[in-house]
C-alpha positions, 0 to 999 in steps of 0.5 A: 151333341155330347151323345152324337160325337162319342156314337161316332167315334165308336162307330169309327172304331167298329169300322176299323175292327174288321172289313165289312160290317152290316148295317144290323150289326152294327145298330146291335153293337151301338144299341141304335136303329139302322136309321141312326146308323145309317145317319151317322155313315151319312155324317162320317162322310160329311167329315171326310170318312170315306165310308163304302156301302156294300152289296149283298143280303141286308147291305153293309158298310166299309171304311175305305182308303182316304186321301189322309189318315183317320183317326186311329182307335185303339186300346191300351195294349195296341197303344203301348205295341205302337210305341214300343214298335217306334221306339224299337224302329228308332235305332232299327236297319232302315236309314231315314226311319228312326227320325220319323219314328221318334216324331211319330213316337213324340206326337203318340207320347203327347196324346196317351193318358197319364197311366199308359205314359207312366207304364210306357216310360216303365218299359223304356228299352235301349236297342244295341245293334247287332251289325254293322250299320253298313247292313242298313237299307234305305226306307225309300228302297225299302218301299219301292221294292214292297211296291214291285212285289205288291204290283207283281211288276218285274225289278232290274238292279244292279247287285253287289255280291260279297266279294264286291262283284257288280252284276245287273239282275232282272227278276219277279220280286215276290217277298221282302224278308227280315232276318235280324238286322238284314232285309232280303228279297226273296225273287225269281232270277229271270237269267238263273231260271231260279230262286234267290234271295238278295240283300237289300242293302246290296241292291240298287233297283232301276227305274222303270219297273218291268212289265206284270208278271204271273205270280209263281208259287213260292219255294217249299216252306214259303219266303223266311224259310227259304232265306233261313236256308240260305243263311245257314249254308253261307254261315256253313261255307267252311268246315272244321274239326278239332280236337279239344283238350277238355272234357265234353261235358265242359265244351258240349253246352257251348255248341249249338247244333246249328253250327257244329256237333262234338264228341267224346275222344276219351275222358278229358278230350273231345272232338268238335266239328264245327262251320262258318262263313270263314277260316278266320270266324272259325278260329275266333270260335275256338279262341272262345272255348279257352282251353288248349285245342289241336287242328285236324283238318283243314291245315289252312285253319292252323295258319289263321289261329297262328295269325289270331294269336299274334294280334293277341299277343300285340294287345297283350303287350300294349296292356302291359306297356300301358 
């Protein structure tokens, strides 16, 4: 009976390996006959496995969807992924996840062999956030709008731009994307005509979905690239020059060439043009240099360093008074 359960087991974790196994392969692999494979899907089924058999030369076997979750085999690697995924998950930009994650997490914890618990414990990680937690999504959202894409059903929501503007959108959803902190979806915009990405947290989908829709073929390079793109041009919506009072060889390993490029102006001067999303994001980059700088263009960039430095000198005294 010992022998019949551990089969078993192994059986179950062959199925889980891959989608179609044939009923040869799988007696090769447990070292059995196809009778006794055959018995055992029988007594897999009888304990809840929804195990399909498949048509075609010889026949097979696949492990369907159940009403609930099997058992899972795995080996340590895949143990220590899954919970360094859930404890990542814990302080992650999904409202209503991280609880689920730590039970989840806890009830893992509970079952792993002594020599996984002592290299999970070695590996414990802290999870800083990078954003504000305002560019969190709520995992029920999250999941609703998988869903749409999944079923290719058209979304209405309503959208919040930056600047605050309400707007009502209908279009075919097609990806979700995670860059960093933030989800988007990537959608045809049935108004526009057009490809757009939107904020996850911005949106408030509607209930019902729309009708089916014929999937389209994605924009040149896929989803994530297309967000990537879309990313970079709000982060270089504002564009200045500089010039800097230090030579380039001090200022050029500060400067990615994502958001700026610098070139010598002489032996200790360069000039560095740079982008962002605000005149104010681009002054606090140039507070960042610390060395004396000169405005070229735009004039408007002079007025917010003035104003920077004032909030400076505020905190400046408040440490001397303290």
């Amino acid at each position: 009976m010992k022998e019949t359960s551990a089969r078993l087991l192994r059986l179950l974790s062959l199925l889980q390996t891959r989608r179609d196994w044939s009923g040869a392969e799988l007696a090769d692999k447990l070292a059995i006959t196809p009778r006794t494979v055959r018995r055992d899907v029988d007594r897999l089924r009888d304990l809840g496995y929804p195990v399909d058999a498949t048509v075609g030369v010889g026949g097979g076997y696949r492990l369907g969807a159940g009403a609930e979750m099997p058992p899972l085999q795995l080996d340590d690697e895949e143990v220590l992924a899954v919970a360094l995924s859930l404890q990542s998950g814990a302080t992650g930009s999904v409202v209503g996840i991280g609880e689920a994650s730590m039970r989840a997490l806890a009830k893992l914890r509970q079952i792993m062999p002594p020599r996984l618990r002592y290299r999970l414990e070695s590996l414990q990680i802290d999870v800083v956030p990078r954003e504000p937690a305002t560019s969190a999504v709520d995992a029920s959202v999250l999941s609703a709008i998988a869903s749409v894409c999944h079923n290719h059903e058209r979304l209405r929501f309503d959208y919040a731009t930056h600047d605050g503007t309400q707007s009502r959108r209908e279009v075919e959803p097609y990806r979700l994307v995670r860059s960093g902190v933030r989800w988007y979806l990537v959608a045809w915009d049935l108004s526009r005509e057009d490809w757009r990405s939107f904020r996850v947290d911005r949106m408030e989908p509607k209930i019902p979905t729309g009708p089916r829709f014929s999937p389209r073929e994605l924009p040149q390079g896929g989803a994530a690239e297309f967000v990537s793109r879309g990313v970079a041009r709000a982060f270089s919506s504002t564009r200045a020059t500089v010039l800097l009072h230090a030579p380039i060889e001090q200022i050029a390993p500060m400067v990615s060439d994502q958001w700026g490029s610098v070139e010598s102006d002489g032996e200790n001067r360069c000039v560095i043009a740079l982008s962002g999303n605000s005149l104010r994001s681009v002054a606090q980059w140039l507070r960042a240099f610390e060395v004396d700088f000169t405005v070229l263009n735009p004039p408007e960039l002079r007025a917010e360093c003035r104003i920077i430095a004032e909030e400076q000198a505020v905190i400046t005294a408040r440490y001397r008074n303290a």
